[in-house]
C-alpha positions in Angstrom: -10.1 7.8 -5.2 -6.5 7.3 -5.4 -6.1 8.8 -1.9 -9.1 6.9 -0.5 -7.8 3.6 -1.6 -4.2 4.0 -0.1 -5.7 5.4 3.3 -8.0 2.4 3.6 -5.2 -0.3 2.7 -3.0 1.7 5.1 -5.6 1.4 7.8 -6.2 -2.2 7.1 -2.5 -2.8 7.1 -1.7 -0.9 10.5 -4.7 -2.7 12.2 -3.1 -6.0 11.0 0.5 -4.9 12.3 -0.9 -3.9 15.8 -2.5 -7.3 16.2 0.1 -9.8 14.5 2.0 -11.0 17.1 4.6 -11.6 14.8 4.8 -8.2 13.5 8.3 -7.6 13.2 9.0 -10.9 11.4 6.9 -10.6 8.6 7.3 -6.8 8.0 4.3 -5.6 8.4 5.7 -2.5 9.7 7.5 -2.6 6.4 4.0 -2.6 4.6 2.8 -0.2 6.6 5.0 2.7 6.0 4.5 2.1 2.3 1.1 2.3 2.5 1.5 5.5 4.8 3.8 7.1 2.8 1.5 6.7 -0.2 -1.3 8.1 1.7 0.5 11.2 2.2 1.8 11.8 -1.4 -1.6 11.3 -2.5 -3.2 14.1 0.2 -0.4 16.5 -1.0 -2.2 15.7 -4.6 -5.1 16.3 -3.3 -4.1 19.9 -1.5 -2.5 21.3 -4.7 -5.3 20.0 -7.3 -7.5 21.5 -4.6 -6.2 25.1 -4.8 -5.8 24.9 -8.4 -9.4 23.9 -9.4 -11.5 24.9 -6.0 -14.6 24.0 -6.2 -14.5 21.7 -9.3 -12.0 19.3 -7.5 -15.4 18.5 -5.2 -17.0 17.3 -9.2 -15.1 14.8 -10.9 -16.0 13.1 -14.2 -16.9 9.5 -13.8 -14.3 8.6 -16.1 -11.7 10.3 -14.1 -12.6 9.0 -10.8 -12.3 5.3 -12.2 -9.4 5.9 -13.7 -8.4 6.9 -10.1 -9.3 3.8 -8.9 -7.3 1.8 -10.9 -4.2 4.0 -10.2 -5.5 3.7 -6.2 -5.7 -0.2 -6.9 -2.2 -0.2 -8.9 -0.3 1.5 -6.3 -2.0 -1.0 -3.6 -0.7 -4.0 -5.7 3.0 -2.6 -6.1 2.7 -2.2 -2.6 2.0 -5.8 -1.6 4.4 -7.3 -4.3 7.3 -5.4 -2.9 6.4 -6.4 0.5 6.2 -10.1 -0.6 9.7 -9.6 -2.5 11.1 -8.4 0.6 9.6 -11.1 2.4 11.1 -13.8 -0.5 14.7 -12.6 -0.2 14.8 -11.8 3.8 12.9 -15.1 4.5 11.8 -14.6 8.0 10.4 -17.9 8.8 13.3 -20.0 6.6 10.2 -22.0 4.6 12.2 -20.6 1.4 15.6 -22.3 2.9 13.9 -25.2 3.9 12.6 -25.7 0.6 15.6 -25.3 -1.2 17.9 -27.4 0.7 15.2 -30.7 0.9 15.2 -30.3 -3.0 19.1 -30.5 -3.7 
């Protein structure tokens, strides 16, 4: 599950990057290559629990596939709040600035 949930936010996120024409100024790309590089961490998981349990890694327990999920969903979530903390300090669009400087 974990693997499943990072390849889908991943694809979701690269399909958002290609049609954002503003890609580079958010940092999408940025989002992207988190997600990506998740994805493949989780499939080398998956190959080595694979040749370690064989045909049981195809029968998880219940439990253990929704405690997958949640790790899947954690690791999604970090994702997006590192993205939006680079985002916060690089401040693409200056609405941070902007906000700052009409208060003082």
């Amino acid at each position: 599950m974990t693997l499943l949930t990072t390849v889908f936010a991943a694809i979701i996120s690269t399909i958002v990057w290609y049609r954002s024409a503003s890609r580079s100024e958010m940092r999408l790309g940025t989002l992207c290559l988190m997600y990506w590089g998740a994805s493949i961490m989780w499939s080398v998981d998956a190959i080595f629990e694979y040749a370690e349990l064989r045909a049981d890694y195809f029968a998880p327990a219940a439990a253990d596939m929704l405690n997958d999920l949640y790790l899947g969903l954690s690791v999604v979530a970090l994702g997006l709040l590192i993205w939006l903390l680079i985002l916060l300090v690089k401040d693409p669009k200056g609405v941070l600035r902007a906000a700052l400087l009409k208060k003082n």
